[in-house]
C-alpha positions as CSV (number, residue, x, y, z in Angstrom):
1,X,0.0,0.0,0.0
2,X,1.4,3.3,-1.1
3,X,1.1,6.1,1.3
4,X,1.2,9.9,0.7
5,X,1.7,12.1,3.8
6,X,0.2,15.9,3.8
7,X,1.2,17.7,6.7
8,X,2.9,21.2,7.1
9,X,4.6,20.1,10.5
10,X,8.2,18.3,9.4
11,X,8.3,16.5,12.9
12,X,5.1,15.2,12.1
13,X,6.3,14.0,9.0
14,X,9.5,12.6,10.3
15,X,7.2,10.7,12.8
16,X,4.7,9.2,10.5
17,X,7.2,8.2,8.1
18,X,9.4,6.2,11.2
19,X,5.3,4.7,12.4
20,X,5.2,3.8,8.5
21,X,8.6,1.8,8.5
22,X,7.1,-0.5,10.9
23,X,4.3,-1.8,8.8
24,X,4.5,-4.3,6.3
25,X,3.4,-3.5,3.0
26,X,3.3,0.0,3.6
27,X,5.7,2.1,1.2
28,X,6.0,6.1,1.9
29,X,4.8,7.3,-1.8
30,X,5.8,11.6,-1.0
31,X,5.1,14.1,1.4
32,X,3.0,17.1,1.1
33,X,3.5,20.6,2.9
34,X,0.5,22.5,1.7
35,X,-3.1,22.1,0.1
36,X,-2.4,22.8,-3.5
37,X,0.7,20.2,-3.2
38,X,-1.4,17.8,-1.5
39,X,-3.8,17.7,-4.7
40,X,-0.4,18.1,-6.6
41,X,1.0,14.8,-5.3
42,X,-2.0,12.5,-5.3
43,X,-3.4,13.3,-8.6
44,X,0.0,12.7,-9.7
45,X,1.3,9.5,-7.4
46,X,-2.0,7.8,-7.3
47,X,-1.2,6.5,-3.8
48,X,-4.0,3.8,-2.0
49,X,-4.3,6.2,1.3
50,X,-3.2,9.6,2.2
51,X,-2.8,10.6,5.8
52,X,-4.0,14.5,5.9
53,X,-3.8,17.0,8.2
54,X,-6.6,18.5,8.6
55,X,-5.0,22.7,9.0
56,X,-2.7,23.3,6.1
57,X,-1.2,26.4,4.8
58,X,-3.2,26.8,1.4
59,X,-6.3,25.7,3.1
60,X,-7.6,22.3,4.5
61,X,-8.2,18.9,4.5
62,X,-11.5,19.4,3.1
63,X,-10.3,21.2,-0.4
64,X,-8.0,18.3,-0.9
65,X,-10.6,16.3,-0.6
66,X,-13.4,17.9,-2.9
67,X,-10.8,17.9,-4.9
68,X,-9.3,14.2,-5.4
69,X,-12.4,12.5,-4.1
70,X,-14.6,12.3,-7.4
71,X,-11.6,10.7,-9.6
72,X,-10.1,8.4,-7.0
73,X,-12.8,6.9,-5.2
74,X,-10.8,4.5,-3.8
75,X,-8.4,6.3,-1.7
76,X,-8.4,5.9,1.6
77,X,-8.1,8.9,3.8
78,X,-7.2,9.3,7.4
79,X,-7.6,13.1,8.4
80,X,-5.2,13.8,11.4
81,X,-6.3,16.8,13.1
82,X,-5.0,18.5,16.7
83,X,-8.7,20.1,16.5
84,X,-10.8,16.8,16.7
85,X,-14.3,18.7,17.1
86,X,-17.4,16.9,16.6
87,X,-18.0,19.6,13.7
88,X,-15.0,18.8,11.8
89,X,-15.0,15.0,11.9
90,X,-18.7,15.3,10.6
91,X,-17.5,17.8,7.5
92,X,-14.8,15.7,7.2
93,X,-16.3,12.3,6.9
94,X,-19.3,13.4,4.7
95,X,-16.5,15.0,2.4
96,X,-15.5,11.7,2.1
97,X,-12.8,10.7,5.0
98,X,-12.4,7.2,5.9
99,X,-10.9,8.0,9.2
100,X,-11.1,10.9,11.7
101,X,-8.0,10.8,14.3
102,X,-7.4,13.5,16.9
103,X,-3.4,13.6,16.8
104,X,-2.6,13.6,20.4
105,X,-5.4,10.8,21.5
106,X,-5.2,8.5,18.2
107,X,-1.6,9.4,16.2
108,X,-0.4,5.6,17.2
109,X,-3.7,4.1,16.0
110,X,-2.3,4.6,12.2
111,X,-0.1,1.7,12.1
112,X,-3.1,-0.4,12.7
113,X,-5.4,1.2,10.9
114,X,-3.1,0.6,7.5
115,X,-2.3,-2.9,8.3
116,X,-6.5,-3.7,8.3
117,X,-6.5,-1.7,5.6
118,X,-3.8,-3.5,3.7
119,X,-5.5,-6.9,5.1
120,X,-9.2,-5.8,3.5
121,X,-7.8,-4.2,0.5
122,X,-8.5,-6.4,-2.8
123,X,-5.6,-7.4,-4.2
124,X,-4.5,-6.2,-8.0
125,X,-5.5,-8.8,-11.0
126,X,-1.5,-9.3,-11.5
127,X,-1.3,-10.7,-7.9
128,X,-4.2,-13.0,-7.9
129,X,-3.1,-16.7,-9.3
């Protein structure tokens, strides 16, 4: 499973990318800093999941995904937020969002998350024998 990280924080970054290492079948695809790279690098990299922050510069994690969601309806999104308000997680999910996590509550949750994800995940017609 390819994952694209979209974060303006770099020790965020640096910390999902080490959580990442430890999963199997999970390969880092890029890293985003902003909302209009975010769209950038997943229309371009066609990852399976993106893990978004929620607060970007550029905008949020809801204009990333009005804008990726209607040609790549199978990407699987897990917003990461430090403002887990009831409001948001409903915007966010009926934009779309698989996953809602509140970053200092759920940020270790995403190993686990990915490796049911990669478990439930059909498998590509090349790989099935």
């Amino acid at each position: 499973m390819r994952v694209l990280i979209a974060d303006d924080s770099p020790a965020v970054v640096e910390r999902l990318a080490d959580l990442l290492r430890d999963v199997p079948g999970v390969e880092l695809a890029g890293q985003a800093g902003d909302v209009p790279e975010a769209i950038h690098c997943i229309q371009r990299l066609k990852p399976d999941a993106v893990i978004l922050d929620l607060q970007m510069p550029g905008g949020s994690a809801l204009d990333v995904l009005r804008a990726v969601r209607p040609d790549q309806p199978s990407l699987r999104v897990l917003i990461c937020t430090n403002y887990p308000y009831d409001q948001y997680r409903a915007e966010c999910l009926a934009a779309g969002a698989n996953y809602f996590l509140d970053k200092s509550a759920e940020f270790e949750k995403i190993p686990g998350i990915l490796s049911e994800l990669i478990k439930t995940s059909p498998k590509p017609a090349s790989a099935v024998r």
